[in-house]
Structure formats: C-alpha cells, structure tokens
C-alpha positions in Angstrom: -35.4 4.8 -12.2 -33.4 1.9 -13.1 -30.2 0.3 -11.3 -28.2 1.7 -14.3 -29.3 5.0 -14.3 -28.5 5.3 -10.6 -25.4 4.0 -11.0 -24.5 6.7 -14.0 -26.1 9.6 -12.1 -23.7 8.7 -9.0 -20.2 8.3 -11.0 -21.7 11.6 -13.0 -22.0 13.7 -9.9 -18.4 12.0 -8.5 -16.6 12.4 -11.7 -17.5 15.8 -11.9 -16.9 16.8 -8.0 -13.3 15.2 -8.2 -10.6 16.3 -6.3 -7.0 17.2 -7.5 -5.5 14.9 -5.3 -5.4 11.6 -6.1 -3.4 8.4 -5.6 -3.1 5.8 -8.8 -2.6 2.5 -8.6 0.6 0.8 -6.6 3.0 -1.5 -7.3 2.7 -4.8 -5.7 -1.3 -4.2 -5.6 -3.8 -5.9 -7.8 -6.0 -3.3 -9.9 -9.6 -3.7 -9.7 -11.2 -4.5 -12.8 -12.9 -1.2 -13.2 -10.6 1.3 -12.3 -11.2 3.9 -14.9 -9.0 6.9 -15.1 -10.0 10.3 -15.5 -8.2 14.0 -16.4 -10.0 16.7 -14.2 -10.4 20.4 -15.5 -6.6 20.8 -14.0 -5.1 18.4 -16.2 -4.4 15.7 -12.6 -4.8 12.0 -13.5 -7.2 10.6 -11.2 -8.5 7.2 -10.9 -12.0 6.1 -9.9 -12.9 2.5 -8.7 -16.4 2.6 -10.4 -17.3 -0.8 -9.0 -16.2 0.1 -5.8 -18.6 3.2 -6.3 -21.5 1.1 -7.5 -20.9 -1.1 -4.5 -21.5 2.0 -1.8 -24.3 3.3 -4.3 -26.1 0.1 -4.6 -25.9 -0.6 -0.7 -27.4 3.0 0.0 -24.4 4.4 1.8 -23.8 7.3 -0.2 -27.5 8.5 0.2 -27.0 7.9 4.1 -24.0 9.7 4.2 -25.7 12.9 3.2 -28.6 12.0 5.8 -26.2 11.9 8.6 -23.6 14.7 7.1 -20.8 12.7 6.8 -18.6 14.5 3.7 -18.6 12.2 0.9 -15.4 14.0 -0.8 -13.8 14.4 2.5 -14.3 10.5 3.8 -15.8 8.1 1.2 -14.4 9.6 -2.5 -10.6 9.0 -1.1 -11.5 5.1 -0.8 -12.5 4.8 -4.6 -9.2 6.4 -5.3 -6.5 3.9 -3.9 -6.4 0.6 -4.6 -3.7 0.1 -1.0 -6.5 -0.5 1.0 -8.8 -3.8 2.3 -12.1 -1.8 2.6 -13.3 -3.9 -0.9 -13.6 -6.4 1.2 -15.5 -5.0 3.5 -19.4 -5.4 3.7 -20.7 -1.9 3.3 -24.5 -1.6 5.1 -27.1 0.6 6.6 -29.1 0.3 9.2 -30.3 1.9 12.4 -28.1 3.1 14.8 -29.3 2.1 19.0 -30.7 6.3 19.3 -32.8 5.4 16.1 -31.3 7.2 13.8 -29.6 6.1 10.0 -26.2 4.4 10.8 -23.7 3.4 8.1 -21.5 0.0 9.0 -18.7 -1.3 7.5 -17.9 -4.6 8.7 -14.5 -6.5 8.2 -13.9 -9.8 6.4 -15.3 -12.7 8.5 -11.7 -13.7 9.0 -10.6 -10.8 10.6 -14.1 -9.9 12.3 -13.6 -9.2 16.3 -9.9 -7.7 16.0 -10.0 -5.5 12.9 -12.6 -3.2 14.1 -16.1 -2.6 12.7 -16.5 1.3 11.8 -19.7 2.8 12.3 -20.8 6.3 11.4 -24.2 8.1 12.5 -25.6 11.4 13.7 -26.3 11.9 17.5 -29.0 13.4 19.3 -27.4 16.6 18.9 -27.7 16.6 15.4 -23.2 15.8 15.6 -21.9 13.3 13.0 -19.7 10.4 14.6 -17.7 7.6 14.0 -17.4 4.4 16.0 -15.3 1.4 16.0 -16.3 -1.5 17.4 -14.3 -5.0 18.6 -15.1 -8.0 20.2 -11.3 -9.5 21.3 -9.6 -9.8 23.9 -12.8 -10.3 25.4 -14.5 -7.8 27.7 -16.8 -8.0 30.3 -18.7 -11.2 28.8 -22.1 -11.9 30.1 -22.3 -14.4 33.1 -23.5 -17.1 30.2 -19.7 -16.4 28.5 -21.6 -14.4 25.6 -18.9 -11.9 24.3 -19.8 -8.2 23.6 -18.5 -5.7 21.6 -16.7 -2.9 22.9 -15.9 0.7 21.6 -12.1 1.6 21.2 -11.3 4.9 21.0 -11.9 7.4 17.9 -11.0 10.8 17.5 -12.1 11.2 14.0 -14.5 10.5 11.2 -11.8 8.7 8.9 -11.9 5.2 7.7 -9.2 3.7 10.0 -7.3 2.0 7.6 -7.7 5.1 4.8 -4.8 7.2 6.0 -0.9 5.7 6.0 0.5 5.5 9.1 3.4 8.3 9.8 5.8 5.1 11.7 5.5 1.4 12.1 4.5 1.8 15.7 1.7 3.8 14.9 0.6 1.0 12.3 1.2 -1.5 14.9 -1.1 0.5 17.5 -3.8 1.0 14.4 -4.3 -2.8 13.3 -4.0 -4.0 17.2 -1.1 -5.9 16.8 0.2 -4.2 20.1 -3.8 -5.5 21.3 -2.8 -9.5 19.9 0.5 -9.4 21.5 -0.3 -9.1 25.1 -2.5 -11.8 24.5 0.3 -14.3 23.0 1.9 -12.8 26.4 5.2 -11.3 24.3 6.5 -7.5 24.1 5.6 -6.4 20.5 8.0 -3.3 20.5 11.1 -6.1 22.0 10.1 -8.6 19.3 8.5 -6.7 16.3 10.3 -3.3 16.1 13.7 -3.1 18.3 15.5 -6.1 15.8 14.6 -3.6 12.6 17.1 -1.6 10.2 15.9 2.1 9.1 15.2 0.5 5.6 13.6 -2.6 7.5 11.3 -0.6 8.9 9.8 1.1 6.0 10.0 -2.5 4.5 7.8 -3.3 7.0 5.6 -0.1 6.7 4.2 -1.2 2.9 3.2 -4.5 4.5 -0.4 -5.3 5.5 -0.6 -6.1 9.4 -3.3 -8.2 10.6 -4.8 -10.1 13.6 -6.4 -13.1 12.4 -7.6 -16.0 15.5 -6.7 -19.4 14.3 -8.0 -22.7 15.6 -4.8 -24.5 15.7 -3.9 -21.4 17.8 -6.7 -22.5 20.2 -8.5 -19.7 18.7 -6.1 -17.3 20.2 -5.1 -14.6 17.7 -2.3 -15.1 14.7 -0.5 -11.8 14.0 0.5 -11.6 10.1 2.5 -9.7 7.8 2.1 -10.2 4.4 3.9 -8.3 1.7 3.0 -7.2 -1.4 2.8 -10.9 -2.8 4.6 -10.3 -6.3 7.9 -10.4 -4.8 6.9 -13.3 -2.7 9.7 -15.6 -4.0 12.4 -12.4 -1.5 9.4 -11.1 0.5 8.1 -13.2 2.7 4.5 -13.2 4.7 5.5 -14.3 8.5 3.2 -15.2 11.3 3.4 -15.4 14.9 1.1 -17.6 17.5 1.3 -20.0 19.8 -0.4 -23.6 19.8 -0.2 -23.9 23.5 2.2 -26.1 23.9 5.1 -23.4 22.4 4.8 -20.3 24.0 5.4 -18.6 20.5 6.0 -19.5 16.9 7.6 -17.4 14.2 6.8 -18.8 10.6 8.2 -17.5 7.1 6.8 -18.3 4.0 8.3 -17.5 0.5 7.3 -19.2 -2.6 10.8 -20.1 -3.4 12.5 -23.1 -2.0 15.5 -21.7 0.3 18.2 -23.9 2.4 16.0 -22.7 5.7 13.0 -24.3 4.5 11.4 -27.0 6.6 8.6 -28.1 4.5 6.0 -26.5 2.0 2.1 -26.3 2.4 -0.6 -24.7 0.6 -4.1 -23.0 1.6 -7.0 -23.5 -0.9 -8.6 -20.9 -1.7 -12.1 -20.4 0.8 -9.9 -21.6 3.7 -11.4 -20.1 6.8 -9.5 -18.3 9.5 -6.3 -17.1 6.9 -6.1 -13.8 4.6 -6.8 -14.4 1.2 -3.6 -13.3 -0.2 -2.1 -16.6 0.6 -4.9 -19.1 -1.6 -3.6 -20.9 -3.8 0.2 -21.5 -3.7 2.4 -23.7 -2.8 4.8 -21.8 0.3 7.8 -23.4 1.9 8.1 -22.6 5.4 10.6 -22.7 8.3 10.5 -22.2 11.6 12.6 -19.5 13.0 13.4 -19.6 16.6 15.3 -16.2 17.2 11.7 -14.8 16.7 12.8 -11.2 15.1 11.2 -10.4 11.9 12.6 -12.3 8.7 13.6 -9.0 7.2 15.4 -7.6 10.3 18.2 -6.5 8.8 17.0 -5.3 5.3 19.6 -2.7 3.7 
C-alpha cells in the first residue's frame, strides 16, 4: 500500500469517527494550509488539520497509539482540531520506551527543548497506559562529569500538556514553568507577573503564549516570553524578562510601531537560534522598562 492510500484510509476512518465538539480556527492565529472543514451527520462544523494528521500517520504514531491504548479521539483527534496550539512544531516519534515496550515522544522545538517538557506516552508492565513529561532545566542531580539529566515532573493524566486551556493565569504560569524560570532569574513571579494585573489584563494575558526560552546573552540562563497574537503587534506587545548578569533583571517590550518609549529597534532573521519564531522577520522597536510589571498591567 502506497503513502497516499495510507494517508486517505487514516483521514477516512477520522473523518468518519468525528466528534461533535470541535474548535475552528482563532483570531490572531495563522491557519494551516490544509485545514479542511467538514459537516458531521449532526449538522457541527468541524475542522480537520489533514497535514497535521498525515504528519502523526506518516511518523507511525497513530498505529502506536492503538498498540499502547492510548484513545486517539480522546487524546490525539482534539490536536488536529485547533489551530491555538504549538504541537505542529513539535517532532512527533516512536520508539522504545526503557521496559521495552512501543513509546510515543513528542519532543519540543529545539529552542525551547529542556524547559517546555518532552511528553512521552507508553504502556507499563502492567499492561497501564502512561504519560510522562520529561525536562532537563534547572539542572538536577548532574553526573560528577557536569552531564545534565532529564528528570520527570509530575503528571496526573494522559493529555497533551499544552492541549487543554488553562482555567487562570496562574495555572498557565505553573503549566509552561514560568514559575520553574523565575526562581532561577531569582524574582517572585506571582509579585512581578500577576499582582500588577487588571481583571481584563489578566485574560489579556491568558490568550498569550508563555514560554521559557535560555538565551546566550542571558548566560544561557532562561528568557521568560510573552508573545501575543502577533496581528495586533503594532498595540500588543511580546515582552521578555532575563538577566545578562550584570542587571539582576530586564523587562523588554516590543511593538512593531514606533512609540515615544521606544529606545531603539532590532530585528531577528528568520532561523535565529535560541528566540520563538513568531518574532522572524520584523523590524521591533524596543524599550527598556524598569518598573518591571507587565506592559499591559492596566489593560481595561
């Protein structure tokens, strides 16, 4: 059987197993190419990520999900159906988990690799599906020769971490380890990050993607971002804290509109290592804000 036939018989058997529930495409988020929409038997919209599908398919995750009994509907499907997740980017694999046994991974953009978690699902020697996630930083119990291991963090589920929203900005906080990044920079995230925020500010900063990123002008020490849905990047701005070692911590905002704060402008080409993609390619004019609070504090 040919590549194209598998990939027809897979998106025949989803297509026809869909669910009623679905989520379409968001504002502020970039549509994959082939998102195809669908009308099930109850007259829902739902929307497929075909190539997202084909990706899974092609890397053998969806047969190893029914090796290990991990429900495809349940924990997979939902993926192909939002676009308000990073797990594109992911690279989807199987291999062998250390009991022997089929293991699916999905490791995160090199970028992020070592603070976003790697998630690993697998059937135990009791015959029980599980999840893992996996992390590297802040370092653990290196090896005498300073070789860092991964760790587990705790799971209490088989969900993609990132699938579900968040039910309050803390709880995002906790999930993408900003809480994790900001002991290391040595400041109190809920003081700094959460206390300075409006009601409105805070579900602001709820639709933003938070991420730990380590940064060699940071001494490799880990950047916390925010970045915004980037079509209203001229009023929305992505922000960063670090520090460079010589100041205990930095506070950066970036719009694409020059403003009477701005300090200077800059610009990432796209391929730059150690930043999130969605800020390639554009010209950004930065300051520098002292007070530390988030740029959108006191959003109404």
């Amino acid at each position: 059987m040919n590549c194209m036939n598998k990939y027809a018989i897979v998106l025949l058997i989803w297509w026809l197993g869909g669910s009623s529930c679905s989520t379409g495409p968001g504002k502020g988020n970039s549509e994959p190419a082939a998102l195809s929409q669908k009308i099930t038997a109850a007259g829902v919209n739902e929307w497929i990520d075909t190539d997202f599908l084909a990706s899974l398919s092609s890397a053998g995750v969806l047969a190893a999900a029914g090796q290990i009994g991990l429900d495809i509907d349940k924990y997979l499907k939902p993926l192909a159906q939002r676009v308000d997740h990073n797990y594109r980017r992911y690279r989807w694999s199987v291999g062998y988990h250390e009991g022997g046994g089929i293991m699916i991974s999905a490791l995160p953009p090199e970028e992020e690799s070592g603070w976003t978690p790697w998630e690993r699902w697998y059937k135990d020697d009791q015959g029980i599906t599980r999840k893992e996630s996996w992390v590297l930083y802040p370092l653990k119990d290196p090896t005498e020769k300073g070789v860092a291991r991964w760790y587990k963090i705790e799971e209490d589920d088989l969900y993609p971490r990132n699938l579900n929203k968040p039910a309050t900005l803390q709880e995002q906080l906790r999930r993408e380890r900003i809480y994790d990044a900001a002991k290391v920079l040595d400041f109190d995230a809920e003081e700094v990050l959460i206390a300075p925020l409006s009601a409105k500010a805070k579900t602001y900063y709820q639709q933003c993607r938070w991420v730990v990123i380590p940064h060699i002008l940071g001494g490799d020490g880990p950047v916390i971002y925010i970045l915004p849905p980037m079509d209203h990047s001229d009023e929305w701005p992505w922000e960063s804290w670090y520090t460079d070692g010589k100041v205990k911590l930095i506070h950066h905002v970036h719009f694409t509109k020059d403003n009477k704060l701005t300090k200077g402008s800059w610009k990432e080409f796209p391929g730059a290592p150690q930043r999130p993609p969605e800020i390639f390619g554009v010209v950004w004019y930065w300051y520098d804000d002292k007070t530390l609070k988030p740029a959108m504090a006191d959003f109404q």
